[in-house]
N, C-alpha and C positions, 0 to 999 in steps of 0.2 A: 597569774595565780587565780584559781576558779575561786568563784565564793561560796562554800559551806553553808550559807545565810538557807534555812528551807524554803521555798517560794509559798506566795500564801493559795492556799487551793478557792480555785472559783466556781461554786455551788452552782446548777444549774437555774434557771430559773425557778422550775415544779419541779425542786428536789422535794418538797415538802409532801405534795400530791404524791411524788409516785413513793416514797417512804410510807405514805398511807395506805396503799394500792398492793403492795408490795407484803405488808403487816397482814393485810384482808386476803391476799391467798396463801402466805402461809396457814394464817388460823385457819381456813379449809383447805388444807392440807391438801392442794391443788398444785401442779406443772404449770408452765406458760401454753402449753401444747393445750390442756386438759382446758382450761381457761378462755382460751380462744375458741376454742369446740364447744364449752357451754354459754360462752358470750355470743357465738357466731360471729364473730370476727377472726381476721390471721392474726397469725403468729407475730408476724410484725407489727403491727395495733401495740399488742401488750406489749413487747419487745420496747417503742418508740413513749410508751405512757409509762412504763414503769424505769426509764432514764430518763427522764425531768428533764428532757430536752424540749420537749415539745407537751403540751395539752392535749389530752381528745378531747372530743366534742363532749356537748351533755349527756347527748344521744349513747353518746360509746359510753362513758362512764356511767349510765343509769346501768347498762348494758355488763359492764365487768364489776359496779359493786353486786347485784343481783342474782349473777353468777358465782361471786364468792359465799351468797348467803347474809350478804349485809344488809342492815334493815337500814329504816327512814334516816335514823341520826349519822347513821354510816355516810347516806348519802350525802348528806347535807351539807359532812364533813368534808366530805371529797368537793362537792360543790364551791365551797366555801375556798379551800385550799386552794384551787383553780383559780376561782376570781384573783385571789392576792398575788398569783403568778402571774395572771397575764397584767393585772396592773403596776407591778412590779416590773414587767419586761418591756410595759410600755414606757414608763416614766413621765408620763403627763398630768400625774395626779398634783405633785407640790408645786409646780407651774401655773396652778390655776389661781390658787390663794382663794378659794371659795368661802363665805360664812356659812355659820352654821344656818339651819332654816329658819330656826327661830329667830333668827339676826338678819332674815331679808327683808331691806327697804326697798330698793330699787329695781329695773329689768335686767340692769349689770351684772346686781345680785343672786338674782335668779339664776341668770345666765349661766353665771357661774357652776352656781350650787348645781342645777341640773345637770353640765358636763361631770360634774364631782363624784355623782352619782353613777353616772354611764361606767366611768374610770372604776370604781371602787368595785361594781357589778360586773368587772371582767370584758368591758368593751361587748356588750352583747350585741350577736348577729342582727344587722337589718330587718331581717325575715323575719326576726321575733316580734319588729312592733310593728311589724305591716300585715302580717298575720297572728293577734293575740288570740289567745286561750280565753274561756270564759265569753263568751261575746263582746269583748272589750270594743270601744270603737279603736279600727287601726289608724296611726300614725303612717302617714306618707312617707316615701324613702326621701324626699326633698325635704320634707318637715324635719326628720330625724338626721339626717344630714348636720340642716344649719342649727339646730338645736347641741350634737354635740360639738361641734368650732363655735358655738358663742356667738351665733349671726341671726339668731331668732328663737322665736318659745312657742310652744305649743298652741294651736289654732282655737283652742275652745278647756275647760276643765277634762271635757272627757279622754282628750287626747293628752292631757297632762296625768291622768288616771293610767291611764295604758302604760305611760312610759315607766313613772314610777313602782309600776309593777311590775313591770319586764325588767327592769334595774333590782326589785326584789328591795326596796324599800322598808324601814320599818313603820308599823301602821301611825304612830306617834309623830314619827319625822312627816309624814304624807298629811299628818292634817295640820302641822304649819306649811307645807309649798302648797294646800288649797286655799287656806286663807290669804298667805302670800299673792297666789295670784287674783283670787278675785280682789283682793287691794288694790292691785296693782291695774286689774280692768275697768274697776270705779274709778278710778284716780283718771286714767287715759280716756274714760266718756265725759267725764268734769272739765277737761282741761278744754279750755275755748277753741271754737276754730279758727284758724287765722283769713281775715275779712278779704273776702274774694277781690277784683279787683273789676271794679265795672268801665267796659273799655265801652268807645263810641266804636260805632259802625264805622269801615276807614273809608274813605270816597273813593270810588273807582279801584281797578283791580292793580295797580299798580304798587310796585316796593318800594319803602319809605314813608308812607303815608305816615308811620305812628311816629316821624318827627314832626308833625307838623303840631305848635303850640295852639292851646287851647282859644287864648283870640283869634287867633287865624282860621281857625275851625269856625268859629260863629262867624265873620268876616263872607268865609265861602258858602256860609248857610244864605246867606241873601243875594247870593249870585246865583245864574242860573249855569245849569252845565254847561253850555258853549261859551260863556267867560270864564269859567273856571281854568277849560283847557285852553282860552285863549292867552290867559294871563302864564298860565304855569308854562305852556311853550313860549311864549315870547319873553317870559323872565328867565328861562334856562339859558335860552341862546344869550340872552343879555350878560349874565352873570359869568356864563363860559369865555366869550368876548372878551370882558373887562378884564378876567384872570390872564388870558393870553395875552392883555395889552401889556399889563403891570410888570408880568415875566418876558418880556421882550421877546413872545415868540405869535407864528402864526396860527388864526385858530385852525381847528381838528375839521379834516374835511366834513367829519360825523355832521357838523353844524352846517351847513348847509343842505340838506333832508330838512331840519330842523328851522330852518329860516325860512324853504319854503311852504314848510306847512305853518309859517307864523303869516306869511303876505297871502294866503288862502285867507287865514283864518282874520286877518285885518279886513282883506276884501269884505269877507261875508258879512264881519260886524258892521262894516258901513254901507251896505248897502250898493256898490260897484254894479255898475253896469258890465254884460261879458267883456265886452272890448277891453276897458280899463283892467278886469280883474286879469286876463291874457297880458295887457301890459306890464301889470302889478310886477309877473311871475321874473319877469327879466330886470326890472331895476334894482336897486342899492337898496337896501333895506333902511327904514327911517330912524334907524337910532347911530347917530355918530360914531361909538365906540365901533361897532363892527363896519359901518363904514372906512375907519383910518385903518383898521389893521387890512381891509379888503387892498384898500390905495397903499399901503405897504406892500404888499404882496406882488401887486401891479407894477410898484417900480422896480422888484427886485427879481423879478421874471414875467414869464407872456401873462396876461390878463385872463383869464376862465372864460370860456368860449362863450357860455350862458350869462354873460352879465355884461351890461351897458352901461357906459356915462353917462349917467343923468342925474340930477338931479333930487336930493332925497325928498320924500312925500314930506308933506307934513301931515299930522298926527291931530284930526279934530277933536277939542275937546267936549266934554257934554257938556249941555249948557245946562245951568242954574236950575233949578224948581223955582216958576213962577214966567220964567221971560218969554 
């Protein structure tokens, strides 16, 4: 059984607009043909404006009330109707929960309020505040962008001037969002800067430097360069060693490069004659731990073609101040 119930009729968006539109050529006793011929637009123009399906532009409407003979309030009206369609058709206006202007504390609030604006004015064309009327200064199409999502506000007052005039503002509401924001641009030069952060020079071009703790850092200030890398090479390979010991494996062939620019770098600080420092390059290195994992290694396949059984060096130490 059908239902009887009437369906409810769904008004077009600019029913209201083109009900206006439509009032202004009858009173000049105008055709849609006749209309179009004194607006210089087609037929289809008026056709698509006077079914509230769609909006014309400004341009076309300054265009077809003018052509009816409608004077400034006429236009206004058509103006006006227009904006409430499209912000009607967009539905983003009660989504923003904006305050009024005289109620802006904060940049949220602004935010707000200013998208409120765009919405209420009919979502106006880009091109309007990037080319204003009056010599206004223009707003960016990036400014105007994040300005209406809520991601930024105007570069300066005067750019805050343009928009709220291309929005069609009342001049009452415009001098709370100027006092709003210049509030809001004293408040952001007041606010302290957060204290830079004074780093040291890091030694050498090397990555990791900036773990290196602050005693440590004075420690290497009283060495000179060739112990600095003599100690950081020969304490890497040291440290690598011991880790391979403890996990019961062998070390990383990486570490021997690394061992023998540490028996270079031993030779040179003590002074070796060629011969010895050419011996240096073949024997065991003098720290135990990498010694047993090398003698591991040894018992559990062939021995490394560049290394001899000898003997580990021993390790002079410096003598005393004074002896």
């Amino acid at each position: 059984m059908t239902s009887l119930r009437p369906r409810a009729v769904v008004r077009p968006p600019f029913a209201h607009l083109a009900e206006h539109l439509v009032a202004l050529r009858t009173a000049a006793r105008m055709s849609q043909c006749g209309l179009a011929a004194a607006a210089a637009v087609s037929r289809g123009t008026v056709q698509r404006a006077e079914s509230g399906a769609t909006a014309p532009s400004p341009a076309v409407l300054d265009a077809l009330v003018r052509a009816c003979g409608g004077d400034r309030a006429a236009l206004d009206r058509a103006l006006v109707l227009r904006n409430q369609g499209r912000t009607e058709h967009r539905g983003r206006l009660r989504g923003l929960q904006a305050p009024a202007p005289a109620l802006i504390r904060t940049e949220q609030d602004l935010g707000a309020a200013l998208a409120a604006e765009y919405e209420r004015a009919g979502a106006p064309s880009p091109g309007d505040l990037l080319r204003p009327a009056d010599g206004r200064t223009p707003v960016p199409r990036t400014t105007a962008w994040r300005i209406i999502r809520r991601k930024g506000l105007p570069a300066d007052a005067e750019q805050l001037q343009t928009f709220l005039e291309v929005c069609r503002v009342r001049p009452s509401a415009q001098r709370h969002y100027r006092e709003a924001f210049q509030r809001l641009q004293q408040a952001r030069r007041r606010r302290a800067a957060p204290p830079r952060p004074t780093l040291r020079a890091a030694i050498g071009k090397g990555r990791g430097t900036d773990k290196i703790t602050p005693w440590f850092r004075n420690l290497m200030d009283t060495m000179s360069p060739e112990d600095i890398e003599t100690a950081l090479t020969v304490g890497t390979a040291y440290l690598i060693a011991g880790e391979a010991q403890r996990n019961g494996t062998l070390p990383p062939r990486s570490l021997d490069t690394v061992m023998r620019t540490a028996r270079d770098l031993f030779a040179h600080a003590n002074g070796l004659p060629p011969l010895q420092a050419r011996l240096l390059r073949t024997v065991r290195t003098p720290f135990p731990v990498y010694d047993s994992l090398l003698a591991e290694e040894a018992r559990s396949s062939r021995a490394r073609p560049d290394t001899i059984q000898l003997v580990p060096l021993h390790v002079p130490t410096p003598r005393a101040v004074g002896e």
